[in-house]
N, C-alpha and C positions, 0 to 999 in steps of 0.2 A: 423304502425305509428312509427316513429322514434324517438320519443321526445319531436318535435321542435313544438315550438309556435309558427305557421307564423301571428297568428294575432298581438301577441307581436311585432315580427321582423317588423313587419311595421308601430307599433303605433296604431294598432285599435283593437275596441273591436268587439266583434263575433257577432256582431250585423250590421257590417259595410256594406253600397251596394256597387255597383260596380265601381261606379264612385269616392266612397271613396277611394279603393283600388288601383285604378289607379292611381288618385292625390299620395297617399303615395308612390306606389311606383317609381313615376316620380320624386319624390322629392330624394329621397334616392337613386336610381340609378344614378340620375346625381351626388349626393355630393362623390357616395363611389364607382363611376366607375372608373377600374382602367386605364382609359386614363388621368383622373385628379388626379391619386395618384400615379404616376410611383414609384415599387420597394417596395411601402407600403405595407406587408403583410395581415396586422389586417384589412386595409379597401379592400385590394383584397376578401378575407375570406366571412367581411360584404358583400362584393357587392354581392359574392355567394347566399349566406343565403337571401338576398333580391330578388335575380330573381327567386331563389329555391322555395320563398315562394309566389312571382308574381302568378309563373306558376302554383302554387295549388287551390289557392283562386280566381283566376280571370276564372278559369273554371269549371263551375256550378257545372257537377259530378262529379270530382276530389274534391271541395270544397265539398260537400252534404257527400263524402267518410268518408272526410278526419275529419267530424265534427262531422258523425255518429262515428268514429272509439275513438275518441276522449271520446264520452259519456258511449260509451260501455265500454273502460278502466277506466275511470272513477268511472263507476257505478261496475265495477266486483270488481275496488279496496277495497270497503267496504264490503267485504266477507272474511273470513281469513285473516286477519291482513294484506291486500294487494292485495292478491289473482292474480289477470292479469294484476296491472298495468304497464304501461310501455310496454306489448306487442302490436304488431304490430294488430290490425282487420282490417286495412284497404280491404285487403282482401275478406272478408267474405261478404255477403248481402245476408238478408234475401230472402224466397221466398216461396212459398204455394205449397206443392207437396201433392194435394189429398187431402186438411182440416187439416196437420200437420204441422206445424215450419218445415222447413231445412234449407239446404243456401247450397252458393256456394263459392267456395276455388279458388282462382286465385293466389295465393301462394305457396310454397315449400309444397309436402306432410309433412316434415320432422317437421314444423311449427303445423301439427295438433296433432304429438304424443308428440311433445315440447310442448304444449301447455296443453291437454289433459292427456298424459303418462309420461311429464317428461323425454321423454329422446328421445330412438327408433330412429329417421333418422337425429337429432339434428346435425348443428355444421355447418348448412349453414348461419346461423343470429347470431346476436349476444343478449344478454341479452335484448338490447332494443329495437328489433324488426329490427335494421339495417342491408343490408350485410354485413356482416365482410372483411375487408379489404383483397385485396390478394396478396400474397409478389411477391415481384420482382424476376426475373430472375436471378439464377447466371451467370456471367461475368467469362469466362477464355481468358486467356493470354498467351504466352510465353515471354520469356527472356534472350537473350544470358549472358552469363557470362564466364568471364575471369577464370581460372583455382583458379589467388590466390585470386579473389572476394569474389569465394564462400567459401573457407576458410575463410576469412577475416569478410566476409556480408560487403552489400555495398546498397549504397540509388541509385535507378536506377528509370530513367522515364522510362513510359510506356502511349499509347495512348488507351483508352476504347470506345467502340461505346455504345452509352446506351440512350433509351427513357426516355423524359424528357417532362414535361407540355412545348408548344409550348408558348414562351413571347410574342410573337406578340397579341394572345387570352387569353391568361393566363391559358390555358386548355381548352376552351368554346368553339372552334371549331370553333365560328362564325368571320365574318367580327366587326373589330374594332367598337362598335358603336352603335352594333347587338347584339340581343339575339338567342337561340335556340328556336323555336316552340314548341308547343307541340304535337304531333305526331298526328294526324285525327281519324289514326287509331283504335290506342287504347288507347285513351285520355290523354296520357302519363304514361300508367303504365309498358309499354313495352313489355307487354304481352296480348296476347289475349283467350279467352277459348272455352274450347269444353268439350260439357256439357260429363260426365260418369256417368250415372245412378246420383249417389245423389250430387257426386261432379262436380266441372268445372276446370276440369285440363286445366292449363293453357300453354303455349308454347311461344318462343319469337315473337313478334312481326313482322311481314316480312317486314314492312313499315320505319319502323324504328330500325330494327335490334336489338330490346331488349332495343334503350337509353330508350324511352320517350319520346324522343324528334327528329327534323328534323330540319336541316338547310338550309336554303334557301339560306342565302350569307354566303359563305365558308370563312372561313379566309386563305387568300393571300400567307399565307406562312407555313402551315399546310396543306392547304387545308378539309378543315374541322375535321382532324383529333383529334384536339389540345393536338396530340403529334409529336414529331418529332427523328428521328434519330440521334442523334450528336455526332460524336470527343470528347471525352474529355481528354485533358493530365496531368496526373499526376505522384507524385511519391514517390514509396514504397520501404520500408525499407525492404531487405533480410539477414536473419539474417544467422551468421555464421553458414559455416559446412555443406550448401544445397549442395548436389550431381548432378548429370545431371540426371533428370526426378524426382525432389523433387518438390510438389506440396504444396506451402504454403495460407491458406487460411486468408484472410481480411475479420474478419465480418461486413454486412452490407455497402459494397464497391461496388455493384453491383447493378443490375438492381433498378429504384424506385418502391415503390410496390403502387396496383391501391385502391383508394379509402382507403386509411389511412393506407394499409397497410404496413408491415416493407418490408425494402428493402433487395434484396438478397445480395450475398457473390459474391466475388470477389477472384477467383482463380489465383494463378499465377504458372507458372511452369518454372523451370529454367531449360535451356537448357546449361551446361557450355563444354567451347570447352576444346579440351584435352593439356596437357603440353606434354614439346618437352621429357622429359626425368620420369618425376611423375606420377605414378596412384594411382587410389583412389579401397577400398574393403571396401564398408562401411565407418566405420570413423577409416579407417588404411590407412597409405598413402604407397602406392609401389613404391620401386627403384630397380634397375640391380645395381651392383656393379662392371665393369669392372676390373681384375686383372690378371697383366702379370705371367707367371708360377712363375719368381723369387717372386716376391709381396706373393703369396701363399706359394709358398714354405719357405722362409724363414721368413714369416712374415713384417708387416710393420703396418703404422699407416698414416690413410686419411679422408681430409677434406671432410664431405658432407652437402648440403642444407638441410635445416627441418625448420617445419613452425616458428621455434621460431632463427633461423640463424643459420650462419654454426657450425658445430660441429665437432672434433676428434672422427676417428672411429680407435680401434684397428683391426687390422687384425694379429688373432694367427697364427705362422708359420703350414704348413700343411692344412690351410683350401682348405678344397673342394669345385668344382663348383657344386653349388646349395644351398649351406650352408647358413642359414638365420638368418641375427642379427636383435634382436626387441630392437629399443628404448623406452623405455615406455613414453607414453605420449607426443610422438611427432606428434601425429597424427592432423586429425581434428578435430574441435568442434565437439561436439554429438549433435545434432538437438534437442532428446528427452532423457535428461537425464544430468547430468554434467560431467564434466570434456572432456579431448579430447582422442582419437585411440591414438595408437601406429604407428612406423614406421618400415616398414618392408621392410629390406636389402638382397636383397638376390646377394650372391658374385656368377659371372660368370669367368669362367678363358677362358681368350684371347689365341688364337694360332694363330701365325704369316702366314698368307698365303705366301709370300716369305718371303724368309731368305738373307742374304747377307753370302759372304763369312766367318768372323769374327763368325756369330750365327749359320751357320751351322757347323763348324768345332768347336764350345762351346758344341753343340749339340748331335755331332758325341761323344765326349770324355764322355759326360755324358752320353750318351749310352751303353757305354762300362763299366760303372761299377753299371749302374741300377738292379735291379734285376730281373732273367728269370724267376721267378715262377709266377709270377701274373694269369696269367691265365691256373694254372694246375688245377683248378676245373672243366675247360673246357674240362678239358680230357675225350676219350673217357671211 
């Protein structure tokens, strides 16, 4: 049993026939159907709770279940300061095996040691006898991004596919107008059983696929499903410093979850394309430093980009090619942590593939007074 008082929901006392029950709920589905409440939430909800509680009481054993299950929670609650109220018996009916009390289980096994032991297969229902809601699907994404975006972060749309209750039905599956049936099969409980010795292990319904229910007129634009696929576009903030393949999560931006539950997460991954002359090591950003031999040899002093604008870089006379200057703190954001990388300069020295007359004869002369020993270590 779930809680709910369908005989409150519709104005009657448990005493009511059937032609009571029908009047009320003729009366209340027309006031709280949501073709006359378009967008109203609170009366979409009612109207549930109203056909939810139609479908129980207008069907003799589903009602007889649903009244026993009721008296049983009722009456165990004055054992132990409460003892079973609020769980679910609809389940259970009694039954004579050989001149003994038993009964039969059309329930989760996990319901009998919840119920019984307190724990053991628990954590398919909830306290008060309901499924527990099931969360939605995570949703991923990618994202292109620009080189100085993801330094930067930057607010980018994106388009999500994601199930969504169907407006035309409002979830209900059926034709505007219509209800769901309640299944022939297994009188709406979605399950049917097969007795095992003391219990009646139960399995889903084949008739109706575990709802409870069958519809007859599909709704038009679901097609009975009363959910639907859709598009939707939006858009997320990426914050400073993501890398190419940084995965940032949105909680609860994903899939809706079924029957009350919470909604999943919403992955995004950034895909950023590469700069013509910048790379990234982490949150340290890379440069080449091209330098002509005089530049190195005699030293000089050059302007270079970094995330916070251009800057004077010294170049000591003598540096070598491969020789590497670190700016502190020029780097990118850190993702996880504060502050930002370092830049890292590393000097490359240029050699002229031709020479013109004027540089090879500069070249020639400085040849002549370089020195021969460089590579006497080479010796044999």
């Amino acid at each position: 049993m779930n809680g709910k008082d369908y005989y409150k929901i519709l104005g009657l006392g448990r005493d009511a026939g059937k032609d009571d029950i029908k009047k009320a709920y003729r009366e209340l589905a027309h006031k709280y159907h949501p073709d006359k409440n378009p967008g109203n939430k609170e009366a979409e909800d009612r109207f549930k709770e109203i056909a939810e509680s139609y479908e129980i009481l207008s069907d003799e054993k589903k009602r007889s279940d649903y009244d026993a299950g009721r008296l049983y929670a009722e009456s165990a609650g004055a054992y132990g300061g409460g003892g079973f109220g609020g769980r679910d018996f609809s389940g259970f009916q009694g039954s004579d095996m050989g001149g003994g009390q038993g009964f039969s289980f059309s329930g989760d096994l996990g319901d009998i040691f919840n119920l019984f032991g307190g724990g053991g297969m628990g954590g398919t229902r909830t306290g008060r006898g309901g499924r527990r809601g099931q969360r939605g699907n995570d949703v991923e994404v990618n994202v292109n991004m620009s080189f100085d975006d993801a330094l930067k972060g930057a607010e980018v749309p994106i388009t999500i596919t994601r199930t969504a209750a169907c407006e035309t039905c409002k979830g209900l599956g059926s034709a505007p107008g219509t209800l769901p049936e309640t299944c022939p099969n297994c009188g709406g409980t979605g399950a049917v059983a097969e007795s095992q010795g003391m219990f009646g292990i139960s399995r889903p319904c084949p008739t109706c696929r575990g709802r409870g229910t069958i519809i007859q007129n599909p709704c038009p634009t679901c097609a009975g499903a009363g959910t639907l696929r859709t598009p939707k576009k939006i858009r997320v903030r990426i914050p400073p410093g993501v890398g190419d393949g940084s995965r940032i999560k949105f909680k609860g931006k994903g899939e809706p979850g079924a029957s009350g539950g919470p909604s999943g997460d919403l992955h995004v991954v950034t895909k950023v394309e590469p700069h013509p002359y910048l790379g990234r090591n982490n949150s340290d950003i890379t440069m080449e430093l091209p330098l002509t031999y005089s530049e190195a040899a005699l030293g000089t002093q050059v302007e270079i980009p970094t995330v916070d604008g251009r800057v004077k870089l010294k170049i000591p006379a003598g540096t070598q090619s491969g020789h590497k200057f670190r700016l502190r703190g020029k780097g990118a954001p850190r993702l996880k942590g504060k502050g930002h990388g370092d830049m890292i300069v590393t000097a490359r020295l240029v050699v002229p593939e031709k020479l013109n007359k004027k540089q090879r004869e500069a070249i020639e002369k400085l040849e002549a007074i370089e020195p021969k020993d460089l590579r006497a270590h080479l010796a044999p």
